[in-house]
KOLVEXFI-319026 format. One line per 3 residues: number of its first residue (from 1); for each residue x, y, z of N, C-alpha, C. Coordinates in nm, 4 decimals. Layout:
<pts>
NUM) X Y Z X Y Z X Y Z; ...
</pts>
This chain:
<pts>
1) -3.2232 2.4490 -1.3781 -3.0972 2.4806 -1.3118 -3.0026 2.3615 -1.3222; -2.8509 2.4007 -1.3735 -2.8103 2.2594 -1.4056 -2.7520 2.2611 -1.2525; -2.7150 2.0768 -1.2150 -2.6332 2.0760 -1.1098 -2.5194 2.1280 -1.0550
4) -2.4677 2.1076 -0.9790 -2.3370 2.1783 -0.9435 -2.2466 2.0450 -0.9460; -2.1314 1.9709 -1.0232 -2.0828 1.8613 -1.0287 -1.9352 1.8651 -1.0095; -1.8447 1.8383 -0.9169 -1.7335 1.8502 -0.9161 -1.6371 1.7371 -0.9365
7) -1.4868 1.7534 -0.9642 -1.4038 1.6120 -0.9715 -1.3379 1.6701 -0.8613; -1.2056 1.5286 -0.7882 -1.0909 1.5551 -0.7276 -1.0986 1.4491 -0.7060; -0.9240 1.4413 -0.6463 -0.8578 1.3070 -0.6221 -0.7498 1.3476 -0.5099
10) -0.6977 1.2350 -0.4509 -0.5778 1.2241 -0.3904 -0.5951 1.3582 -0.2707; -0.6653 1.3342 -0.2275 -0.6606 1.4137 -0.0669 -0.5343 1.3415 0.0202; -0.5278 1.2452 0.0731 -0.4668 1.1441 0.1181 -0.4853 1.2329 0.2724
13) -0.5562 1.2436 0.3242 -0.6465 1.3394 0.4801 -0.5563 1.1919 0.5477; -0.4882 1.2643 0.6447 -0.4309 1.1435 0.7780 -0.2456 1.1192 0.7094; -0.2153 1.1651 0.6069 -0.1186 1.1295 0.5285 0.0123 1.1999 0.5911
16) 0.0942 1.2117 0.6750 0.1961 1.2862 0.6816 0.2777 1.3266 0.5956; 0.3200 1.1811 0.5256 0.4512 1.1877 0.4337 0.3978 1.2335 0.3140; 0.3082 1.2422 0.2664 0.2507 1.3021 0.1320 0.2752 1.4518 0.1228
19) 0.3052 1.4966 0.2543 0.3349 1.6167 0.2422 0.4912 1.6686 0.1649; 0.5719 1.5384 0.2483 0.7182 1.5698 0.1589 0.6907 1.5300 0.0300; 0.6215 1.3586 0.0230 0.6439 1.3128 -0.1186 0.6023 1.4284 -0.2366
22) 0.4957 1.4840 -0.1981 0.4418 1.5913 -0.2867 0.4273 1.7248 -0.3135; 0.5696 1.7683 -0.1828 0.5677 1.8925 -0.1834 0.4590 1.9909 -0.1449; 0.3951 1.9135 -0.0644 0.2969 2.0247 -0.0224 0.3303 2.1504 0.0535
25) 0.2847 2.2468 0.0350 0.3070 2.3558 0.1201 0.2165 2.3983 0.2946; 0.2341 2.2529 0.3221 0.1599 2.3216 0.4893 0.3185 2.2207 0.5661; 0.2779 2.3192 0.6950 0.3435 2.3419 0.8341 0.3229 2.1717 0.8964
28) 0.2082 2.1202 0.8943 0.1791 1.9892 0.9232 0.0480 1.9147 0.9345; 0.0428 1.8101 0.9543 -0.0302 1.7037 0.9188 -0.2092 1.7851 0.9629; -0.2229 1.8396 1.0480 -0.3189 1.8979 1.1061 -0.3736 2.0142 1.0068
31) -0.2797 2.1152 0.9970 -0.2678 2.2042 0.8995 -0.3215 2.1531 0.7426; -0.2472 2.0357 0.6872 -0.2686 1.9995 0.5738 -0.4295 1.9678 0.5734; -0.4574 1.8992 0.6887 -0.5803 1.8473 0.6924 -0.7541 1.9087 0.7487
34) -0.6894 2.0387 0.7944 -0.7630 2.1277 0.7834 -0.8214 2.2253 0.6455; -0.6791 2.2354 0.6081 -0.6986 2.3498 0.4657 -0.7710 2.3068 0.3778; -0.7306 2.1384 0.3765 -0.8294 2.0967 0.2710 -0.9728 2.1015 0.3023
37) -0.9880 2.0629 0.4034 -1.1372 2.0451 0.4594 -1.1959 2.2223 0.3801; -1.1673 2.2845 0.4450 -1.1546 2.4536 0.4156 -1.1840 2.4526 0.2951; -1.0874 2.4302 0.1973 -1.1292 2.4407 0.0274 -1.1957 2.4080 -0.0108
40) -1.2420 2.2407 0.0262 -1.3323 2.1598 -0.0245 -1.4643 2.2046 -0.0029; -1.5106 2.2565 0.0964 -1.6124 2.3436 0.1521 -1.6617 2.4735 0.1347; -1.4844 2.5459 0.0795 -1.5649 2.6926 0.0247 -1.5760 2.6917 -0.1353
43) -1.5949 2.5588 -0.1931 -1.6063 2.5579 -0.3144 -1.7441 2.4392 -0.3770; -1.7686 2.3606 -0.2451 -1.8485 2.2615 -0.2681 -1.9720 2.3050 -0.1796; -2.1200 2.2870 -0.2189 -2.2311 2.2686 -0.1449 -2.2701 2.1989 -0.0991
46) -2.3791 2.2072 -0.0093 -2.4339 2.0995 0.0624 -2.4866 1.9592 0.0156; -2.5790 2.0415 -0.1051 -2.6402 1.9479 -0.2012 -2.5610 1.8925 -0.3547; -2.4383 1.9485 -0.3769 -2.3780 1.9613 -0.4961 -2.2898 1.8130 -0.5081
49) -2.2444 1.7544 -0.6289 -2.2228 1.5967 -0.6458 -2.0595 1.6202 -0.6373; -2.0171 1.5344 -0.6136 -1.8684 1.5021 -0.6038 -1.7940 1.3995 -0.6291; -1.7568 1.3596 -0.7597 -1.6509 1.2420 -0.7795 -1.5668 1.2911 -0.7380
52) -1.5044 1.2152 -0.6336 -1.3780 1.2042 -0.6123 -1.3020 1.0611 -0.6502; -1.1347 1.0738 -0.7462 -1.1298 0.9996 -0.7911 -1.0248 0.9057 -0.7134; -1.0265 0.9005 -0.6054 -0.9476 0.7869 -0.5478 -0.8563 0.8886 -0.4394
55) -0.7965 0.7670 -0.3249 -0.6925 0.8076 -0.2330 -0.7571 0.9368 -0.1283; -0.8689 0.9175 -0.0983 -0.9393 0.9822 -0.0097 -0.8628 0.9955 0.1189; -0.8311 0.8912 0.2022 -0.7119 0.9214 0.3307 -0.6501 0.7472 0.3424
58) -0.5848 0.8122 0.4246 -0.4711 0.7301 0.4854 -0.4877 0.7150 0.6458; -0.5590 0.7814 0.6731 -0.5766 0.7953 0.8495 -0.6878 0.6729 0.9472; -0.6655 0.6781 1.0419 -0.7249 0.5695 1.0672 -0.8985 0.5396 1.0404
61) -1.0015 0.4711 1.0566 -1.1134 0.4937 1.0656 -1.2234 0.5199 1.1375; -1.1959 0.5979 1.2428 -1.2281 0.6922 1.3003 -1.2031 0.8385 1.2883; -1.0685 0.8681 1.2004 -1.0295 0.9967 1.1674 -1.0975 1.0150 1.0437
64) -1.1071 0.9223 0.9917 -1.1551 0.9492 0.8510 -1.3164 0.9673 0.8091; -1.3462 0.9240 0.9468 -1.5487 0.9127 0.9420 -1.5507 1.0735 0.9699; -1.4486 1.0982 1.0761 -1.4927 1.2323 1.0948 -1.4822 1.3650 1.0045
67) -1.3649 1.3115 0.8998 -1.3351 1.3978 0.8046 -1.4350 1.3774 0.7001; -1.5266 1.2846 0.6710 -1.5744 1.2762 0.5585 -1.7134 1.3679 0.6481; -1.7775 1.3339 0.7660 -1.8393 1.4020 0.8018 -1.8774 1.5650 0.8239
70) -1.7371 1.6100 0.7739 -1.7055 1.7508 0.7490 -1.6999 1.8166 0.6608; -1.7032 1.7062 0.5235 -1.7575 1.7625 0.3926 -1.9096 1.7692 0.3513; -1.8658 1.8773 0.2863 -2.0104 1.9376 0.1617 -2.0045 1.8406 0.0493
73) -2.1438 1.8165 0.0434 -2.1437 1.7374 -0.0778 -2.2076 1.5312 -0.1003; -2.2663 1.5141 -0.1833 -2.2856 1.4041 -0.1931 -2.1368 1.3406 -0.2905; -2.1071 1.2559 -0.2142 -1.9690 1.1895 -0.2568 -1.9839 1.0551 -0.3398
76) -1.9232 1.0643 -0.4788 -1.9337 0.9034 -0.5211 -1.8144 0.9296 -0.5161; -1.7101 0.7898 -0.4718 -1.5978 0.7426 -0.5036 -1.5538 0.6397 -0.5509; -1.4719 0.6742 -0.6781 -1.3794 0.5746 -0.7571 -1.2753 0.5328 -0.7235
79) -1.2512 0.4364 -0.6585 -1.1125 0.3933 -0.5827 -0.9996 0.3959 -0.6391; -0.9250 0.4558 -0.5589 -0.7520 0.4565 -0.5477 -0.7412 0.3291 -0.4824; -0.5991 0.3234 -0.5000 -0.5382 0.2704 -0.4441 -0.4707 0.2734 -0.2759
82) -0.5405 0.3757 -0.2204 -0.5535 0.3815 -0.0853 -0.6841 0.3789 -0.0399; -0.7937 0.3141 -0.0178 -0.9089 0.3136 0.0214 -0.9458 0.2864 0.1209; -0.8675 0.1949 0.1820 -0.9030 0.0940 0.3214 -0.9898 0.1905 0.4067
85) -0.9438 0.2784 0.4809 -1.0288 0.3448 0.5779 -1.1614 0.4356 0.5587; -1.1868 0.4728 0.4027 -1.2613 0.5644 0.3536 -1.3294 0.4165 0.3584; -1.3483 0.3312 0.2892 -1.4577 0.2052 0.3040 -1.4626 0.1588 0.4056
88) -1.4223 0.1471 0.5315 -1.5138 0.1272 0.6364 -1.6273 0.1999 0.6804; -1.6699 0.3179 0.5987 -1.7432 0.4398 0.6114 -1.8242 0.3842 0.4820; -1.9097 0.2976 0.4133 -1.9426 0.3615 0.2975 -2.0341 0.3940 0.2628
91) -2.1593 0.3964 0.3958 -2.2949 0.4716 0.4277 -2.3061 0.6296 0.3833; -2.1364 0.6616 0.3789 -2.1141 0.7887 0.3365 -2.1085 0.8741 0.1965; -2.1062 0.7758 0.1051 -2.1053 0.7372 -0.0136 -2.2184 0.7371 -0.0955
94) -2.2539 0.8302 -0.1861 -2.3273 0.7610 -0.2390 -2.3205 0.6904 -0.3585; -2.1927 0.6594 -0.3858 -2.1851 0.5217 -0.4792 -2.0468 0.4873 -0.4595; -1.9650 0.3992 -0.4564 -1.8530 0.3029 -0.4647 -1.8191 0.2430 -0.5913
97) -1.7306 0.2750 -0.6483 -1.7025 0.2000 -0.7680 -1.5205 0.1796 -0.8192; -1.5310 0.1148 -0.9031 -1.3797 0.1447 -0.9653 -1.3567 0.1940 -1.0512; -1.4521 0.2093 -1.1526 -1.4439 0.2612 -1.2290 -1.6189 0.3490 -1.2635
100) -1.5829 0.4554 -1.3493 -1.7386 0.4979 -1.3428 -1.7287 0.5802 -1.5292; -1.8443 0.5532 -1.5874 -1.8999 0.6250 -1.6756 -1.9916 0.7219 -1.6781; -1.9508 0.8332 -1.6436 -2.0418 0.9532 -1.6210 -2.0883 1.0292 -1.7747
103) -2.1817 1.0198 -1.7508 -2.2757 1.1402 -1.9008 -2.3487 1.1933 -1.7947; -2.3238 1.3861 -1.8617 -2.3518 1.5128 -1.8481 -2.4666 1.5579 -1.9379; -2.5919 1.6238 -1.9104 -2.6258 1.6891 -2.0010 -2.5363 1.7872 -2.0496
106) -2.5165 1.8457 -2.1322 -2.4369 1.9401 -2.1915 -2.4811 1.9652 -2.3656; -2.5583 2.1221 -2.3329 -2.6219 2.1468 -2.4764 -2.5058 2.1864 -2.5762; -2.4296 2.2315 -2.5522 -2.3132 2.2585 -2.6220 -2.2710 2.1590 -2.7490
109) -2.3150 2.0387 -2.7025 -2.2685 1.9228 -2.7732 -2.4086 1.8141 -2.8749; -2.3521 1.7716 -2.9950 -2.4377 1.7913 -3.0537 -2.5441 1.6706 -3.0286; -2.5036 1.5814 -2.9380 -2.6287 1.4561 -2.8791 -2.6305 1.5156 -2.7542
112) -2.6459 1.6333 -2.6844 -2.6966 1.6578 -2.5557 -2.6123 1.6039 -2.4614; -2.5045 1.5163 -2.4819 -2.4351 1.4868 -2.3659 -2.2960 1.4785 -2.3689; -2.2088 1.5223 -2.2500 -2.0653 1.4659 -2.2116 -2.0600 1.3524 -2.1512
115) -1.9387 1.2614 -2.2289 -1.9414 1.1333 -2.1266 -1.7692 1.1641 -2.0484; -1.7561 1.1118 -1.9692 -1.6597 1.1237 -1.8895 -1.6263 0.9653 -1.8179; -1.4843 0.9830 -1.8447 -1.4416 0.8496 -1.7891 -1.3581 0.9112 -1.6553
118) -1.4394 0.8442 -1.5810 -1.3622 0.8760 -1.4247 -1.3083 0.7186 -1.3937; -1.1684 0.7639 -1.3748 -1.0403 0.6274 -1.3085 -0.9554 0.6744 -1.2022; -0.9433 0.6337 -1.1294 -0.8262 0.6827 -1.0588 -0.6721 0.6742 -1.1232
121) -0.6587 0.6180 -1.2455 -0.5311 0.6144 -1.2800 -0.5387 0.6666 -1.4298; -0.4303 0.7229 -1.5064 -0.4538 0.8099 -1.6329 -0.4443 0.6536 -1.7121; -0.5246 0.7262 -1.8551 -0.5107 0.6061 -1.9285 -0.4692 0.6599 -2.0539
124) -0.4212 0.5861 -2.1296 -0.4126 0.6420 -2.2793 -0.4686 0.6703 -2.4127; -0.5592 0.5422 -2.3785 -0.6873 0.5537 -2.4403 -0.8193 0.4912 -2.3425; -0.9159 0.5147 -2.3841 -1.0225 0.4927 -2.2806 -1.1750 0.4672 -2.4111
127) -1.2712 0.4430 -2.3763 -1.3809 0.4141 -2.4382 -1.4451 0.5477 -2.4607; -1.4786 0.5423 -2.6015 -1.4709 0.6804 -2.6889 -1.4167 0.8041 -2.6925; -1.2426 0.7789 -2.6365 -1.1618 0.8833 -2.6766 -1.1582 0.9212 -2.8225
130) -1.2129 0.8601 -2.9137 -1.1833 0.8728 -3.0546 -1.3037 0.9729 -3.0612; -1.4118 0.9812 -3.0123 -1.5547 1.0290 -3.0226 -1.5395 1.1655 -2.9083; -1.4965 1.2187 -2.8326 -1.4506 1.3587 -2.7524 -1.4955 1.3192 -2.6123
133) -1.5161 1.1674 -2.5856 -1.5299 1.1211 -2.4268 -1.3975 1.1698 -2.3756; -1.4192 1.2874 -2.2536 -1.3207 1.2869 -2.1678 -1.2615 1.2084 -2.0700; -1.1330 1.2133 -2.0079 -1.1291 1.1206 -1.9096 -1.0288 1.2001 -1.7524
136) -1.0599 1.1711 -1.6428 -1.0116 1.2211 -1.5566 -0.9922 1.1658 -1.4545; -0.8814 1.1543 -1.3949 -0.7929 1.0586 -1.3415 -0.7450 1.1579 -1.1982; -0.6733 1.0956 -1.0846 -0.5725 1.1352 -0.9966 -0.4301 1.0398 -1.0430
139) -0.4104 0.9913 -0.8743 -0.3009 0.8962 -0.8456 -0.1439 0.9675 -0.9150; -0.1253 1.0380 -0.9974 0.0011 1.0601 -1.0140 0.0415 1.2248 -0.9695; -0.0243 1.3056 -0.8380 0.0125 1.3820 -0.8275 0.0903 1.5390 -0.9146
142) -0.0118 1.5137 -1.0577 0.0927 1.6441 -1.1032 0.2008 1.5806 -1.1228; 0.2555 1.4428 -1.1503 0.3787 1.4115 -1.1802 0.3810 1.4220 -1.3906; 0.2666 1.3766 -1.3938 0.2629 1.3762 -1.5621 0.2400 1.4707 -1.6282
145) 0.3309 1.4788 -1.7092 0.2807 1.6239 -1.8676 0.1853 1.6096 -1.9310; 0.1107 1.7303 -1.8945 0.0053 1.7016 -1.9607 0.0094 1.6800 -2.1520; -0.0754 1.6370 -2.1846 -0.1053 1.5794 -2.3174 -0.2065 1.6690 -2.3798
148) -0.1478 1.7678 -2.4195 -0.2900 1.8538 -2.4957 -0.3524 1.8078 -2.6014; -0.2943 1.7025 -2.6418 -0.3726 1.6555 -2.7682 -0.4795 1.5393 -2.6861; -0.4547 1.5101 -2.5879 -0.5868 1.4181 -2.5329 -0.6965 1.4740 -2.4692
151) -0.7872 1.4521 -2.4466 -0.9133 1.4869 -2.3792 -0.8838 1.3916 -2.2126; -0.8079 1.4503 -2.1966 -0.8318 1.3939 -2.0182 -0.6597 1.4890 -1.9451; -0.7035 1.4864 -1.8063 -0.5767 1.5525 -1.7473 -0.6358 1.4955 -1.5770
154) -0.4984 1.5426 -1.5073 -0.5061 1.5231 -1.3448 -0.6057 1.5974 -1.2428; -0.7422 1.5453 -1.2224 -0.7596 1.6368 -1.1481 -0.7839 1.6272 -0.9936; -0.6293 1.5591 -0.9283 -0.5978 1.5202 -0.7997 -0.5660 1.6932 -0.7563
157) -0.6148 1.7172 -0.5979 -0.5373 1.8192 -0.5127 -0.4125 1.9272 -0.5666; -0.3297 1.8195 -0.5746 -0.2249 1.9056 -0.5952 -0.1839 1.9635 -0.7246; -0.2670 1.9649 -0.8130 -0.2673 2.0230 -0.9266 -0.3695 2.1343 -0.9503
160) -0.4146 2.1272 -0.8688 -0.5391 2.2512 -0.8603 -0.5550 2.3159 -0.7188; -0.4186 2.3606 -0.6813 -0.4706 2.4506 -0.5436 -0.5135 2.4199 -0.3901; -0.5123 2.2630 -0.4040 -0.5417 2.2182 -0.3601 -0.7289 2.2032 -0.3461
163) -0.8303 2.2622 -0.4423 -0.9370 2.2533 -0.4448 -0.9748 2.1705 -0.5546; -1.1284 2.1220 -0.5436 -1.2237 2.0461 -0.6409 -1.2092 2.1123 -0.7770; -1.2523 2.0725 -0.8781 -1.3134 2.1525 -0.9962 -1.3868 2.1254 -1.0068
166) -1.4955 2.2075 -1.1126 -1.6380 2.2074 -1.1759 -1.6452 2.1515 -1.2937; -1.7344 2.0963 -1.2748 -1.7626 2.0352 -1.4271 -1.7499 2.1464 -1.5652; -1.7575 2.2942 -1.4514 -1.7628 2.4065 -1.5975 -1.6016 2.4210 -1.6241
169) -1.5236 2.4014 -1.5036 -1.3845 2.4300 -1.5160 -1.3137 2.3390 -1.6390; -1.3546 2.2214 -1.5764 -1.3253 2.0620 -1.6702 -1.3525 2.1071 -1.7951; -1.4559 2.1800 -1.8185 -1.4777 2.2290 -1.9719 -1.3923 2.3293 -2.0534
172) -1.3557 2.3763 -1.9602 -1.2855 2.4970 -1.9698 -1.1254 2.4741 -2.0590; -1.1053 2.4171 -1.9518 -0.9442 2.3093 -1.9760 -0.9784 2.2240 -2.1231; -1.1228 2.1970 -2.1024 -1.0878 2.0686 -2.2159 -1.0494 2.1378 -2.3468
175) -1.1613 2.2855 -2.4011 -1.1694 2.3609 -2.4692 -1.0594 2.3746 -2.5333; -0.9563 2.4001 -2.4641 -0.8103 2.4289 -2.4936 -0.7251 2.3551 -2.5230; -0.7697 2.2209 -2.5546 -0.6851 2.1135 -2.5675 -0.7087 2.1064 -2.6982
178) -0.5899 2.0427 -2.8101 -0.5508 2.0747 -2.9197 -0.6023 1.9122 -2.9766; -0.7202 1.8549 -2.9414 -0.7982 1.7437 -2.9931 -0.8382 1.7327 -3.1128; -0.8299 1.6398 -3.2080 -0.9179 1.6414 -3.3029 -0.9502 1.5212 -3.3521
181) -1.0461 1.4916 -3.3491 -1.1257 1.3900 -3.4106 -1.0447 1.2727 -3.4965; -1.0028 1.1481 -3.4648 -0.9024 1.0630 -3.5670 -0.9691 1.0348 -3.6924; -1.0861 1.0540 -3.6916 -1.1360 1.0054 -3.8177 -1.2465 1.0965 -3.8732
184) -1.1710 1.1973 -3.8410 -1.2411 1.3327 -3.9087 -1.2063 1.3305 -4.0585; -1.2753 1.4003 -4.1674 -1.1860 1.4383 -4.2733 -1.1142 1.5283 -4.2809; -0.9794 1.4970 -4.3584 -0.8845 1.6427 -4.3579 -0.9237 1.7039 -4.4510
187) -0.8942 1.8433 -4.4496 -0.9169 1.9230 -4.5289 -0.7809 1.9261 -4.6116
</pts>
């Protein structure tokens, strides 16, 4: 049975103004910070893994123990640039990093694995983008066009519904991206 593996970024849980900066569609800070809880939960399991890629909250650390306490899921996080209060918690965690190199089994592919570059910030090139390493990022809210010719895109909140994705989704998207190999031969 393969795992259940999800990405997301940029919750920013405790955040008021993120609501204007980013156009969110809730009523208020409570609201915002409920729904997510809500999504994150009717899409994530108990036992199921979760990179999240940075900007977890903004709220104090006590609001934020309690919000992380309300998620499904074993959590590694790759830091944003808002972290402060999510790391006073990091018993909660099961890994802390800044950066992370994730490999997937994935038979699809012809050495058995996906590697994935998880950052909190997009990059342009990354370590074996030339080779079909994906990469997946937050921090810019859906502000950037996506790049179909790259193997990486946003997968912060507000670009997805405000819910996680699956590692099958991530595949899904990647599929469709107009990639090809730089040092392939042309025909």
């Amino acid at each position: 049975m393969k795992q259940n593996i999800f990405f997301t970024a940029d919750h920013h849980f405790g955040h008021a103004n993120i609501i204007k900066f980013s156009e969110r569609p809730f009523e208020s800070l409570e609201h915002m910070n409920e729904e997510l809880i809500k999504r994150w939960n009717k899409k994530i399991g108990k036992d199921d893994t979760v990179y999240h890629l940075g900007d977890f909250s903004l709220g104090k650390p006590d609001f934020t123990k309690e919000t992380l306490d309300r998620l499904n899921g074993n959590i590694h996080l790759v830091k944003g640039n808002h972290e402060g209060a999510a790391l006073t918690y990091p018993k909660r965690f099961a890994s802390i990093r800044d950066y992370h190199e994730l490999r997937i089994d994935e038979d699809e592919n012809s050495n058995g694995k996906q590697k994935i570059i998880l950052f909190h910030y997009s990059l342009r090139t990354w370590n074996g983008s030339h080779r079909g390493t994906w990469q997946l990022y937050g921090h810019s809210h859906g502000t950037l066009p996506d790049d179909e010719t790259a193997l990486s895109f946003d997968v912060g909140v507000d670009c997805h519904d405000f819910y996680p994705v699956s590692y099958e989704e991530v595949k899904e998207i990647m599929k469709k991206k107009k990639w090809t190999p730089p040092f392939a031969p042309r025909n």
